[in-house]
ChimeraX commands (.cxc) that place a marker at each C-alpha (Angstrom):
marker #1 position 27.44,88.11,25.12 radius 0.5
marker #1 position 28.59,91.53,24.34 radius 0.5
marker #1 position 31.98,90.29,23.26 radius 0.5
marker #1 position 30.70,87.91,21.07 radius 0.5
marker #1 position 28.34,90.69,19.06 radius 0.5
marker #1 position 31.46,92.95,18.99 radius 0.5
marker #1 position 33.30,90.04,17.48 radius 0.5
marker #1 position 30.65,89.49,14.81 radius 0.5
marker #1 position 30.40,92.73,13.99 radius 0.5
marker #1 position 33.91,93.43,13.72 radius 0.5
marker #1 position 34.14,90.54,11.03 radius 0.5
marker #1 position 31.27,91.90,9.37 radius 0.5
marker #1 position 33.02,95.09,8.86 radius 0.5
marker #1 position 36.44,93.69,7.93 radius 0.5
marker #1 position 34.44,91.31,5.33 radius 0.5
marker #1 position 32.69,94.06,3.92 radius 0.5
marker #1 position 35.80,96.25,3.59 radius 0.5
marker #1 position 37.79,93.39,1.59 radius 0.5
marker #1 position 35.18,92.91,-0.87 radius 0.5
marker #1 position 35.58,96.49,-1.87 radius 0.5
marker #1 position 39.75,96.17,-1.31 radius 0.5
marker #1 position 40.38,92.88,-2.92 radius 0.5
marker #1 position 37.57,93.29,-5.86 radius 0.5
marker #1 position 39.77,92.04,-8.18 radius 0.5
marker #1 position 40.21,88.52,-6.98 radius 0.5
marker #1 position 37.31,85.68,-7.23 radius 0.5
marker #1 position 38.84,83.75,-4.34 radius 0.5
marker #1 position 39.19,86.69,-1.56 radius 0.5
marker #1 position 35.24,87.86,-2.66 radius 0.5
marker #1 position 33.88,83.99,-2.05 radius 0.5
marker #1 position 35.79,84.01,1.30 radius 0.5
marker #1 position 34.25,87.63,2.42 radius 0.5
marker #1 position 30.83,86.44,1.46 radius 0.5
marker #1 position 31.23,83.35,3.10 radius 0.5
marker #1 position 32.38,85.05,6.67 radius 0.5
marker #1 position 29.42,87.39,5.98 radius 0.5
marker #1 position 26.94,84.13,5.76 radius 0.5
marker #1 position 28.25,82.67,8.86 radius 0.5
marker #1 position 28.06,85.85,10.57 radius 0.5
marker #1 position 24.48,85.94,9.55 radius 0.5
marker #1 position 23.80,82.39,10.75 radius 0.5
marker #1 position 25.42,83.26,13.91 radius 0.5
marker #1 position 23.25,86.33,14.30 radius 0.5
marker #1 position 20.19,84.35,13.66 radius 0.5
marker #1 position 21.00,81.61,16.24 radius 0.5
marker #1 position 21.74,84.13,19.04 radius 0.5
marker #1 position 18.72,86.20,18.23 radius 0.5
marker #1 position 16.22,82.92,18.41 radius 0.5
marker #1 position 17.99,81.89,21.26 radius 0.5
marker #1 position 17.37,85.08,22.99 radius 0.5
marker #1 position 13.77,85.19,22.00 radius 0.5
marker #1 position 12.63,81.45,22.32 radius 0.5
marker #1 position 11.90,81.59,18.90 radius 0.5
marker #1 position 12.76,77.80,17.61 radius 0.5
marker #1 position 11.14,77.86,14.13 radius 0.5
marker #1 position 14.08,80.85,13.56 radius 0.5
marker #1 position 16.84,77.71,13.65 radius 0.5
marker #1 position 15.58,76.44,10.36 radius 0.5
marker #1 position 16.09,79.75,8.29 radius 0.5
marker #1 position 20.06,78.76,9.74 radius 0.5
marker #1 position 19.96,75.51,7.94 radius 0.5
marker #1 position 18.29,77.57,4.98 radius 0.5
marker #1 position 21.05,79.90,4.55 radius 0.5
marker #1 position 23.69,77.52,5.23 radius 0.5
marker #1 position 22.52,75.47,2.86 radius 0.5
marker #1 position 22.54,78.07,0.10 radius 0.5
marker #1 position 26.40,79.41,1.29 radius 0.5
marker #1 position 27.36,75.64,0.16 radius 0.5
marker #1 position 25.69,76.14,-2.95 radius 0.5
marker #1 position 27.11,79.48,-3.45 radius 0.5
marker #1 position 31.07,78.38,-2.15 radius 0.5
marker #1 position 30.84,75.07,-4.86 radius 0.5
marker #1 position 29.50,77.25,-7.77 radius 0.5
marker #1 position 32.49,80.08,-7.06 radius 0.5
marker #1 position 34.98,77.12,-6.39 radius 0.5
marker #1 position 34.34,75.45,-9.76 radius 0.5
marker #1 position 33.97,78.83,-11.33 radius 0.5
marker #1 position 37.54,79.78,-10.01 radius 0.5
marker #1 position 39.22,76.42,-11.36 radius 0.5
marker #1 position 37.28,76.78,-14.32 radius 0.5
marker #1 position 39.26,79.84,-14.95 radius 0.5
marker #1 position 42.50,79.18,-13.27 radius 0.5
marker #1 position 42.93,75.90,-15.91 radius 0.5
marker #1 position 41.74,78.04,-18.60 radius 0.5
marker #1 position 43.45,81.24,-18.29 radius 0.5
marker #1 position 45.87,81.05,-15.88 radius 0.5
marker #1 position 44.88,84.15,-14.11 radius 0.5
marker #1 position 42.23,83.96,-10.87 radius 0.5
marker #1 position 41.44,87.85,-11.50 radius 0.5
marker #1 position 37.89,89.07,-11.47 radius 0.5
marker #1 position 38.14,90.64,-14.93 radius 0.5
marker #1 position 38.95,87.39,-16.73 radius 0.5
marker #1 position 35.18,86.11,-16.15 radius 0.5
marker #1 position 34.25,88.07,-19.03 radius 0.5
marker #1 position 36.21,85.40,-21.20 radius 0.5
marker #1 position 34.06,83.19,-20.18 radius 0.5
marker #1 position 30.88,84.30,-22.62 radius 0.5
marker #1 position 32.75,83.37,-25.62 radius 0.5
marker link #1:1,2 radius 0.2
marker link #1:2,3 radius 0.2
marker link #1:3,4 radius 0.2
marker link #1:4,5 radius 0.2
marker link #1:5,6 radius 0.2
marker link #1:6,7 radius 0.2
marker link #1:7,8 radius 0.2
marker link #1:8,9 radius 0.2
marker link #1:9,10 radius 0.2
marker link #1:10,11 radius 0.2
marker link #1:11,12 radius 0.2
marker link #1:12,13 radius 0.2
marker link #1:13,14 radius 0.2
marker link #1:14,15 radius 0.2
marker link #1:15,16 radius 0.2
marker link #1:16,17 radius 0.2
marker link #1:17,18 radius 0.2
marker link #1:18,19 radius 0.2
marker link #1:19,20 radius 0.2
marker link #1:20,21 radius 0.2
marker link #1:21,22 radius 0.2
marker link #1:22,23 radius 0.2
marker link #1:23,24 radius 0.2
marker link #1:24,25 radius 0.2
marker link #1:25,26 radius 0.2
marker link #1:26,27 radius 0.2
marker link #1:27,28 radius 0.2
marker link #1:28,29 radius 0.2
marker link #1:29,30 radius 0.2
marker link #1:30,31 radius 0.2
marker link #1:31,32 radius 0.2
marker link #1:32,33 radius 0.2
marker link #1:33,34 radius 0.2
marker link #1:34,35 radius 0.2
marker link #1:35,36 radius 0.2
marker link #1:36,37 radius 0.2
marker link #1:37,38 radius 0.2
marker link #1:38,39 radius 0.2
marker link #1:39,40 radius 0.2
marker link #1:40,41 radius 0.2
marker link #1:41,42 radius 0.2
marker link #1:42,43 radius 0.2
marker link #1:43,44 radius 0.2
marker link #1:44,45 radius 0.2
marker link #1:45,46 radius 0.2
marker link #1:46,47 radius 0.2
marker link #1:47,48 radius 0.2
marker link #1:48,49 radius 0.2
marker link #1:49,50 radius 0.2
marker link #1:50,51 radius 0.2
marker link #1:51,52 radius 0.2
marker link #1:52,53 radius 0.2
marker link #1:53,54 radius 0.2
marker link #1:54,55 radius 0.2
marker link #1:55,56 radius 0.2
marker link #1:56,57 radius 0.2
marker link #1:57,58 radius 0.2
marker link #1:58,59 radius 0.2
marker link #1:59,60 radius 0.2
marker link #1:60,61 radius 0.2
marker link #1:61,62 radius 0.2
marker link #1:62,63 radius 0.2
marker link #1:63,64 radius 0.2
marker link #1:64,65 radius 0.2
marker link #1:65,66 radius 0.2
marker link #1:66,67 radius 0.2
marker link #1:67,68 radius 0.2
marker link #1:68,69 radius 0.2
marker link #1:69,70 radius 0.2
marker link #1:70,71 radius 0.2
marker link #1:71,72 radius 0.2
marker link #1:72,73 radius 0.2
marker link #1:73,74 radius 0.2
marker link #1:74,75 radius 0.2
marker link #1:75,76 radius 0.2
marker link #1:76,77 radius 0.2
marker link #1:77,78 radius 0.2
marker link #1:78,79 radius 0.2
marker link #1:79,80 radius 0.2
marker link #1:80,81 radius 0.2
marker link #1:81,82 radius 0.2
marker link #1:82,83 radius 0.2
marker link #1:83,84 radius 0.2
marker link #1:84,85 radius 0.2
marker link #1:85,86 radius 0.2
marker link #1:86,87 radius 0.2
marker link #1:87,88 radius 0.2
marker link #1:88,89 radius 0.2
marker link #1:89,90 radius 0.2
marker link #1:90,91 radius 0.2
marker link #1:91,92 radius 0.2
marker link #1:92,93 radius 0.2
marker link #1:93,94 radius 0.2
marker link #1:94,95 radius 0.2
marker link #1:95,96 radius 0.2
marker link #1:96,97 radius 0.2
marker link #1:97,98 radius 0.2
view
């Protein structure tokens, strides 16, 4: 169990670390927040495991449910400017209010 909380919060750290690293590209920002969601869901599974606490399993679905949301809104976001511009850098979005 240990190993598996070290794990999680090793990956926690390493996401956090390439959002502020790679804040220039839309794709590597959507992946960190992604492994930070699932690292949340994972955390939230253990813990109501742990504590018999089964009405805790459907805030799991909730989140998951909103990291697909969030991963298909930055997908077409990202092809919306990679067709348009050419470019998958952070700073292009501002073309986008035009």
């Amino acid at each position: 169990m240990q190993i598996i909380l070290f794990i999680l919060l090793f990956s926690t750290l390493a996401s956090i670390l390439s959002i502020f690293y790679y804040k220039q590209f839309l794709l590597s920002i959507l992946i960190a927040l992604e492994l930070l969601l699932l690292n949340l869901i994972i955390l939230n599974i253990i813990a109501s495991f742990n504590l018999n606490l089964h009405y805790s399993l459907s805030l799991s679905l909730y989140i998951l449910t909103l990291s697909a949301v969030e991963a298909s809104i930055g997908i077409s976001i990202l092809s919306l400017l990679s067709r348009n511009f050419n470019s998958n850098s952070f700073t292009t979005i501002n073309l986008l209010k035009n």
